[in-house]
N, C-alpha and C positions, 0 to 999 in steps of 0.2 A: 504494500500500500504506500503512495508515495505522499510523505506527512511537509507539510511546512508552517510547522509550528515549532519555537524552539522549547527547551525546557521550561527556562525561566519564561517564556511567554506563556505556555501550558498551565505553571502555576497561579501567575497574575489572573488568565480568567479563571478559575477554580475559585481563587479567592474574592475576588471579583463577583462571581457568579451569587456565591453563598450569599454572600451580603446581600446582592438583590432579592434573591428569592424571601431569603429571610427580611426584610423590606418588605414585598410584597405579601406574605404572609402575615403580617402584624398590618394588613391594612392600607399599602400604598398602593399607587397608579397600576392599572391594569397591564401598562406594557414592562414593567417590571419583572415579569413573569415568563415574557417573552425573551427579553436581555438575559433572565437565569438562565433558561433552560438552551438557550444557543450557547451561552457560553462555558456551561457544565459539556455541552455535545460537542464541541468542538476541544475541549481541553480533555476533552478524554479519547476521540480519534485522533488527536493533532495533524484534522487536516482543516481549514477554514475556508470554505468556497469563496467568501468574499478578497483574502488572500489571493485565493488561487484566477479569478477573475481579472483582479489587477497583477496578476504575477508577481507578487511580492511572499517573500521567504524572511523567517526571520532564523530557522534552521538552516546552517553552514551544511 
């Protein structure tokens, strides 16, 4: 599978992600929910179509 996420990018939305959902859960905007759950699915395939659209790699 050809990933172009890097580690440390992987982590930041993980961490990222948590926050929103948890955000969202206690109550906030509905697209919050949306921002979790893309960026839980992409930090865990490490591939990002929006990445991969513009061709940009943050993995060497």
């Amino acid at each position: 599978m050809l990933c172009n996420v890097a580690f440390w990018d992987r982590a930041l939305r993980f961490i990222i992600s948590v926050l929103a959902l948890s955000f969202a859960l206690a109550g906030g905007p509905l697209w919050f929910w949306g921002l979790g759950l893309y960026g839980l699915a992409t930090a865990g395939w490490g591939l990002c179509p929006i990445y991969s659209f513009f061709r940009f790699r943050t993995l060497r």
